[in-house]
N, C-alpha and C positions, 0 to 999 in steps of 0.2 A: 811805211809806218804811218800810226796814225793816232792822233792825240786829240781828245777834247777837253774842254771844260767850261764854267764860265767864272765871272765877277762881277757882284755886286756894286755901281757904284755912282757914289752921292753926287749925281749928277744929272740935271734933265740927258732926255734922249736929243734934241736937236744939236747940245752941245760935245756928247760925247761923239755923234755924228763928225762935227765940225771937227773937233782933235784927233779923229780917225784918218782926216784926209790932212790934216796939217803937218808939212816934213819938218818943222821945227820940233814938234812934239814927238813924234815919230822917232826921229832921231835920238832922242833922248831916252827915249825908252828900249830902244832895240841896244841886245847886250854887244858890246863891241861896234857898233854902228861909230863911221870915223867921218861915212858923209851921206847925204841923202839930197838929192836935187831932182826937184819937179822941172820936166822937162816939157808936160802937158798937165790936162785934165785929169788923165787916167794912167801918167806912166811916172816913174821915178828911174834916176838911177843912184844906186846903193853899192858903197865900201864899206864891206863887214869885217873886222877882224877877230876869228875866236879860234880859241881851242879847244880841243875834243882830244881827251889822252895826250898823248905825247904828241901828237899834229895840230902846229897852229898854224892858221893860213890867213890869210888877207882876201877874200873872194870879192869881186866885181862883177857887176849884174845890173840888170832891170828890175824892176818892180810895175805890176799892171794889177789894175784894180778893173775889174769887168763885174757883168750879172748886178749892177748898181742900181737900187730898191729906195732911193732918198728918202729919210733918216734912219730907215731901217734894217738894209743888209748890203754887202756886197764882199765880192771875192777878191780875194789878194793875193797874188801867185808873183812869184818868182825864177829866176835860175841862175847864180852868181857860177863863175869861174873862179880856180885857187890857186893856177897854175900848175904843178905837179903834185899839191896836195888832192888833185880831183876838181869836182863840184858840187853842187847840191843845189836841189832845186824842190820847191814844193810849194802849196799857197794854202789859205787859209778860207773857208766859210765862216762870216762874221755877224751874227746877228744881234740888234738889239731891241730891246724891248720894255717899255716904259712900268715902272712897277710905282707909283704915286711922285713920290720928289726925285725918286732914284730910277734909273736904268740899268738893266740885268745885258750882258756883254755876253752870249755866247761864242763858242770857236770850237769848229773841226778842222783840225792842223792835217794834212797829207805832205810827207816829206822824202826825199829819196837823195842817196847821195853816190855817189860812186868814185873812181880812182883811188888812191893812199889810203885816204879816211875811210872808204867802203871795206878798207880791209882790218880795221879796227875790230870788228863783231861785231854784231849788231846789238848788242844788250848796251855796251858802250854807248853805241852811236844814239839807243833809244833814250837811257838815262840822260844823257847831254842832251838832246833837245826839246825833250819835256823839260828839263832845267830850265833850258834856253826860253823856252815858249812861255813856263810858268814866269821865269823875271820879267821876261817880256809885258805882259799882261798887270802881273802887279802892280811892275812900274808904272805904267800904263793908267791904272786905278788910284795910283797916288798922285803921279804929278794933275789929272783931269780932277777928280776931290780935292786937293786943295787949290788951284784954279777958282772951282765953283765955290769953294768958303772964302774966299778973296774977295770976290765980286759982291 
């Protein structure tokens, strides 16, 4: 499956860069995220908890950021375990792009899941996390905008 989109948001590029790599921030924005811990430069590991229909899981995972363009793009991939709910795994192409005061946020999401959850449908599984992705990203654009009207 595969999702795009971007966001708008009132914020230079150097610092929406800096909150893209920050797992405080991070964390706060991923829906169900319960932990996030940089363990290098380029790796996290991630406790996600969410539900998708009547399957909720806790999945456990890595997070790697690779293809890294400083301040303006890099890849975000993944692959949590959920124990018998399956797992899922997919990453992100993330680019930005300076448009005067503000930075425009693109994303091409690639996702795959399989076990329990894979057998949800996939209309299910597609609406969940384009949900997923879009809060993701909102969030994402609020907590970094208001940051930068702070400052």
């Amino acid at each position: 499956m595969e999702m795009n989109g971007e966001e708008r948001i009132a914020a230079p590029r150097q610092l929406v860069w800096e909150a893209l790599n920050d797992p405080e921030i991070l964390s706060e924005c991923i829906p169900g995220c319960q932990e996030l811990e940089k363990t290098s430069d380029t790796t996290m590991i991630a406790v996600v908890k969410v539900k998708i229909g009547p399957v909720a899981a806790t999945f456990k995972g890595e997070v790697t950021l690779e293809n890294i363009n400083a301040p303006e793009s890099y890849t975000i991939s993944g692959e949590g375990k959920g124990g018998i709910a399956g797992f899922a795994k997919g990453g992100a192409d993330v680019t930005l792009v300076e448009d005067g005061e503000e930075t425009v946020l693109s994303y091409v999401v690639n996702a795959q899941v399989g076990g329990k959850i894979a057998q949800l449908g996939s209309r299910l599984i597609d609406s969940s996390s384009k949900k997923l992705a879009g809060q993701f990203f909102a969030k994402f654009n609020e907590v970094v905008s208001a940051r930068t009207a702070e400052a």
